[in-house]
Every structure is written in structure tokens, then in C-alpha cells.
C-alpha positions, -999 to 999 in steps of 0.1 A, spaced: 91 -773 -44 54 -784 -46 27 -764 -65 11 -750 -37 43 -734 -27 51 -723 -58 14 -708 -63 23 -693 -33 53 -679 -40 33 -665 -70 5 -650 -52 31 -632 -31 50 -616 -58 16 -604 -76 7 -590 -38 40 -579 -36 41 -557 -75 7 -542 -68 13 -529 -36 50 -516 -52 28 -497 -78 6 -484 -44 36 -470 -34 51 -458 -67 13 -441 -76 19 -426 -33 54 -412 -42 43 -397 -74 17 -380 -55 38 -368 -27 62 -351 -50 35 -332 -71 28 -320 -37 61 -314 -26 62 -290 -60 34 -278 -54 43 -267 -18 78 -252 -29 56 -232 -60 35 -223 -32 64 -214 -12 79 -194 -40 47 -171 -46 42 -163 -9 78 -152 -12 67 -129 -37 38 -117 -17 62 -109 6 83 -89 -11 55 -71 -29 34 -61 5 72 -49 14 74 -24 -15 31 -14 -12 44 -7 27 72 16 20 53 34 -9 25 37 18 49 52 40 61 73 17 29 88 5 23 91 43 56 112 44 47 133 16 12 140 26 21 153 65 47 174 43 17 192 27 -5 194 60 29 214 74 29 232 39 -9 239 41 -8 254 77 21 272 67 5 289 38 -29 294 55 -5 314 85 8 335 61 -24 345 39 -42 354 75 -13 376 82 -17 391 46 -57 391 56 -51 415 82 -22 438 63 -46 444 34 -72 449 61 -54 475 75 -48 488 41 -81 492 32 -88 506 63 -61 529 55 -73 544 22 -109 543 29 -97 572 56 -74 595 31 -101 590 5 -129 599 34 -104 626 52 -94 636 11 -134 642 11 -142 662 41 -113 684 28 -124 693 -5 -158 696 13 -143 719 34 -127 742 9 -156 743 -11 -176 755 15 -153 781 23 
């Protein structure tokens, strides 16, 4: 083998180990970024789950809160009917305690 082949050979094999640690340096990277993806993966995950459980407290609360609005109509329904009762009530005693009046008035005259 002559010296030019063997420098060569040489020059080859130097080529040959830095473009191996290209690669190696390439792979390192690609599997920081393949953790960082599945990291990234795992969090969205949790997203998930946790936009999952906001949702059904949401709906929930939404539940709860058209219960009321039935609740609140109901009550306001039944204070209107007691409205007019104690309406009528009023009305009722204002005209014994006026009719009570004129009575008395009446026997005092006589």
C-alpha cells in the first residue's frame, strides 16, 4: 500500500468519525425532542382531562342554577297569590272596622 493510499484511507476515516459524531450530536437531538413531544403529549392529556372535569362542573352549576330559576318562579307565583289573599284581607277589615264605625255612629246618634 503506497502513502497516498494510506493518507487516503486516513482522510476517509477522519471524514468518516466526524460525520459519525454529526449524526450521534442529530440523534441526541431527535430524542430530546422525541421527550419533549411525549412530555408535551403527557400535559395535553392533562388538559384534557381537566377541561373534562371544568365541563361537567359547568354543567352542573348550569343544572343547579335553572333549578333555582324554576325555584324562583315558583316562589314569586306563590307570594303573588299571597299578594292578593292579604289584599283581600285588608280589604276585608278595612270594611268591619269602617261598617264597626258607621254602627257605633249610628247608635250614638240615636
Amino acid at each position: 500500500m503506497s502513502i497516498e493510499s494510506s493518507n487516503d484511507v486516513r482522510d476517509a476515516v477522519i471524514k468518516l468519525e466526524a460525520k459519525m459524531e454529526v449524526m450521534s450530536e442529530s440523534m441526541i437531538s431527535m430524542a430530546d425532542s422525541v421527550a419533549k413531544l411525549a412530555d408535551l403529549r403527557f400535559e395535553l392529556h392533562s388538559v384534557r382531562k381537566d377541561i373534562d372535569v371544568i365541563t361537567e362542573k359547568a354543567e352542573k352549576t348550569q343544572t343547579e342554577v335553572d333549578e333555582l330559576k324554576q325555584k324562583i318562579a315558583a316562589v314569586e307565583k306563590v307570594q303573588d297569590k299571597n299578594s292578593y289573599v292579604i289584599g283581600k284581607i285588608e280589604l276585608f277589615w278595612g270594611a268591619l272596622i269602617t261598617g264597626s264605625a258607621a254602627f257605633l255612629w249610628w247608635l250614638l246618634k240615636k
